[in-house]
N, C-alpha and C positions, 0 to 999 in steps of 0.2 A: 756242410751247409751252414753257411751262418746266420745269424738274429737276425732280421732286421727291427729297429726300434719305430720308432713313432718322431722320436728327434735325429734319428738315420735317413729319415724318409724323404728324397729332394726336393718334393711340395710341400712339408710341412714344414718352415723353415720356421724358429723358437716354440716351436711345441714339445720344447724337454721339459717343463712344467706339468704337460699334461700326464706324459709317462709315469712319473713319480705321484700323483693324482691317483692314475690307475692302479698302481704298485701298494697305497697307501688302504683304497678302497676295498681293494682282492682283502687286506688284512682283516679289515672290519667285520666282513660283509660274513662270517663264519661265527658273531655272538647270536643267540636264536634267544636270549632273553633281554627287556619286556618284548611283545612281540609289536608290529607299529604296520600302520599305512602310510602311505603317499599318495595323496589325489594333488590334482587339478583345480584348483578353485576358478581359476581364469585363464588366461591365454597367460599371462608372465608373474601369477602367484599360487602358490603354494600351502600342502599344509598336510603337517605330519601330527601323525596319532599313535601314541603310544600308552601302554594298554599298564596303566600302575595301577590294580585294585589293591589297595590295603596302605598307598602309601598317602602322603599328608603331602600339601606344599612347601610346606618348610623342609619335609625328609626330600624335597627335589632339587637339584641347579641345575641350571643350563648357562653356560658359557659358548664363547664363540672364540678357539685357538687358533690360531694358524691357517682361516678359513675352514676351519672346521666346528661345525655343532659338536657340542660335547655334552648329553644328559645323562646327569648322573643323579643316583640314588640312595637311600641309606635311610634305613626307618630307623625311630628310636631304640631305648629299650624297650624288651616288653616285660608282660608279668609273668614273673615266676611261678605264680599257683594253679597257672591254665594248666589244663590237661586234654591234649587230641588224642579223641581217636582215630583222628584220619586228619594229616595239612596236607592240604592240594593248593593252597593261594603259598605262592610262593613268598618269601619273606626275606630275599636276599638281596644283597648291596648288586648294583649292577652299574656301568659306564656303557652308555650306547652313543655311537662318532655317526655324525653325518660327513663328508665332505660338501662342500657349497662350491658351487661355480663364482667366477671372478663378476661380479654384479649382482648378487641373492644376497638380502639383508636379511636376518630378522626380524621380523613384526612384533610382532605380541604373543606370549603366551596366557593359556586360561586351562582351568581342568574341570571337568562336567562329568560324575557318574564314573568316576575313577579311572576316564579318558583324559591325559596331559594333550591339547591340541599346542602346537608350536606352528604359529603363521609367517611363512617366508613370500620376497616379493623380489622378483627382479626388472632391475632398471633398466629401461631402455636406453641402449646409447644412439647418439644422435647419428643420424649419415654422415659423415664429411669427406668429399671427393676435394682432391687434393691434385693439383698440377704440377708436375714436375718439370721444369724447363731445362733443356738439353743445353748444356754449357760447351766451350772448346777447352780442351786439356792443353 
């Protein structure tokens, strides 16, 4: 039995971008740290939360690769004289990849209560119905 792909498929004719999409996502989709939401703000925006307690805005980037959100992390030093008895807030460098769909911008970022919100927005494209006139060969 063999594969069939998503760009094998004979109604999906140039959706071999999306397979490679999907291939890229499956990757991702296995870091479990910070952890994050995805609501719905509106019918075409967006907006993700992700949960940095103990990190600063300077210790954050976000970049946008290859169509993909890229947040990443990295606190400064700390001080050497602390002593825990117990660390449960994690303290460790992390890269968390969004994939974005072909039309999803960036908005704005802001952090509130040691939530990073990242607001995404996608554009509507316009209808255009198109005629094709039947020529002779």
């Amino acid at each position: 039995m063999t594969k069939l792909s998503f760009g094998a498929h004979p109604f999906l004719l140039g959706f071999e971008q999306l397979e490679r999409l999907v291939e890229r996502t499956a990757k991702t989709a296995a870091e479990g740290y910070p952890p994050f939401n995805i609501e719905a703000t509106s019918e075409n925006a967006y907006r993700i939360t992700l949960a940095v307690a103990g990190f600063r805005e300077d210790d954050l980037s976000i970049t946008v690769e290859d169509r993909q959100l890229v947040v990443r992390g990295r606190q400064g030093e700390e001080v050497q004289d602390r002593v825990f008895l117990h660390r449960g807030i994690a303290a460790r460098a992390f890269q968390r990849s969004f994939v974005l769909a072909d039309g999803v911008e960036v908005g704005a970022a802001s952090m509130e209560h040691g939530l990073l919100h990242i607001d995404l927005k996608r554009a509507v494209p316009e209808t255009i119905v198109q005629t094709i006139r039947i020529g002779r060969s």
